[in-house]
Kinemage of the C-alpha trace (Angstrom):
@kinemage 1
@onewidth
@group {chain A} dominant
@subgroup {mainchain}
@vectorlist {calphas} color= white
{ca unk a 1} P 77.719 -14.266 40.148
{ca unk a 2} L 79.406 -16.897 37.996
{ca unk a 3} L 81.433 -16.493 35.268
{ca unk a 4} L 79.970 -18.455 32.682
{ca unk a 5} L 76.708 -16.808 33.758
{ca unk a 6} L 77.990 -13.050 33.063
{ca unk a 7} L 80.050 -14.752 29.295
{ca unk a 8} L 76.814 -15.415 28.286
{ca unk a 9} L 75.258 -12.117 28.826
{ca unk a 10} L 74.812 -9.722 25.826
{ca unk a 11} L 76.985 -6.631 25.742
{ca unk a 12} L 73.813 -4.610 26.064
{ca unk a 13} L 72.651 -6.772 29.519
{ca unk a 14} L 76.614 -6.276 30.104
{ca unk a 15} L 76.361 -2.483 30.726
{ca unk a 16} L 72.968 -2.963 32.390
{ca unk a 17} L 74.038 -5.138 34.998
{ca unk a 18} L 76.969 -2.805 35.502
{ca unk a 19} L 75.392 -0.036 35.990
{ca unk a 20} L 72.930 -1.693 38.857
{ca unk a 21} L 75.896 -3.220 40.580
{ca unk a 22} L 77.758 -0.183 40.840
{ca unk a 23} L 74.454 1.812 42.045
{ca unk a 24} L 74.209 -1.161 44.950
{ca unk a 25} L 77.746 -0.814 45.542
{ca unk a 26} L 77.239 3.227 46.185
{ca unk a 27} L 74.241 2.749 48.430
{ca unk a 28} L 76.031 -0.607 50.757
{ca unk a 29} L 79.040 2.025 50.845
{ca unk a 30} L 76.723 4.648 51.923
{ca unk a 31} L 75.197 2.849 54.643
{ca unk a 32} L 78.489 1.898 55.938
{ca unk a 33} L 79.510 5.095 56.334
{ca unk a 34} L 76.421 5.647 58.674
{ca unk a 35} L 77.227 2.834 60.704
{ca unk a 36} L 75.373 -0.092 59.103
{ca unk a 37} L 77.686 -2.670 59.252
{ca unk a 38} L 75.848 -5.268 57.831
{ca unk a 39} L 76.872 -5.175 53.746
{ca unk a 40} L 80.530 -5.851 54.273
{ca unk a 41} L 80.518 -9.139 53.033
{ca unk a 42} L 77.741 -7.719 49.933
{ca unk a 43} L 80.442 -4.913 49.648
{ca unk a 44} L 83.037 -7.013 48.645
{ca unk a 45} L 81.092 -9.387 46.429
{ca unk a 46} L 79.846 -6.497 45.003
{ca unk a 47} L 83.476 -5.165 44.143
{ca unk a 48} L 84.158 -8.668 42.489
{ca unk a 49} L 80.922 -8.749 40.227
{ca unk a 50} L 81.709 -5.077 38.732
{ca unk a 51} L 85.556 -6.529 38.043
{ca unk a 52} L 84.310 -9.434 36.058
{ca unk a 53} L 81.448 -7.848 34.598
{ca unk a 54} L 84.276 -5.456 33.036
{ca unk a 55} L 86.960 -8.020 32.153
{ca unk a 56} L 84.218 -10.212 30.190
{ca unk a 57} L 83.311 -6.672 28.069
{ca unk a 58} L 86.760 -6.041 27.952
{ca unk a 59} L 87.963 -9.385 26.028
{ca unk a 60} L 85.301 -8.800 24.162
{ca unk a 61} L 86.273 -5.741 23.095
{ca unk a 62} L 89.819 -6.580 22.166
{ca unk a 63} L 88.705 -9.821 20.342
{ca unk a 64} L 89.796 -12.715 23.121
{ca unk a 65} L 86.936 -15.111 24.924
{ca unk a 66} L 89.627 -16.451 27.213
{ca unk a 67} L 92.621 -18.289 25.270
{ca unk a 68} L 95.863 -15.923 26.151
{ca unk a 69} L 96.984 -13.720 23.055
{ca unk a 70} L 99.473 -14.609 20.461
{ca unk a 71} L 102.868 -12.744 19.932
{ca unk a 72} L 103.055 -12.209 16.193
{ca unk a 73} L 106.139 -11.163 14.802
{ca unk a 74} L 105.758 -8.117 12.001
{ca unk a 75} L 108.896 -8.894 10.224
{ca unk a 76} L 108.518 -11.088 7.136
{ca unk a 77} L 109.479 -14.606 7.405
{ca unk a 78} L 112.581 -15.728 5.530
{ca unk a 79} L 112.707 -19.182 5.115
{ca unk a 80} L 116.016 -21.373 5.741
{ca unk a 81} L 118.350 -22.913 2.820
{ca unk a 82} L 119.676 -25.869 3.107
{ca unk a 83} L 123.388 -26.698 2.580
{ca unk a 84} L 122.070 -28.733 -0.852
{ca unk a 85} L 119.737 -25.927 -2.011
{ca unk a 86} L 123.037 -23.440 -1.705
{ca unk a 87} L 125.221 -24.892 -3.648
């Protein structure tokens, strides 16, 4: 799955599609542990989908889409006098 595909998901079709993948991940682990080892390369796609899925409805749940967080200070700002302004 892209991306931009899952960003433009609701958060409703977010936990929908979350669930399902992580049902489909249970059953291609399930079947590997039988001997079927045909869903490795589903298994780890699989793995990757669920990780994004949660990182988009993470951001969104801290406020970010994306651009990196930005430090700000608590402490008030004191602005600088100049050497005219002092005397």
């Amino acid at each position: 799955m892209e991306l931009t595909k899952i960003r433009n998901w609701s958060d409703d079709e977010l936990k929908i599609e979350e669930v399902k993948a992580s049902e489909q991940l249970f059953r291609i682990r399930f079947q590997a542990k039988l001997g079927q080892n045909e869903g490795v390369k589903k298994l780890r796609e699989l793995r990757k989908d669920i990780a994004r899925i949660k990182t988009v409805a993470r951001e969104r749940a801290i406020g970010i889409h994306g651009a990196a967080p930005v430090a700000v200070s608590a402490a008030p700002v004191k602005a600088k006098k100049t050497k005219k302004e002092a005397k």
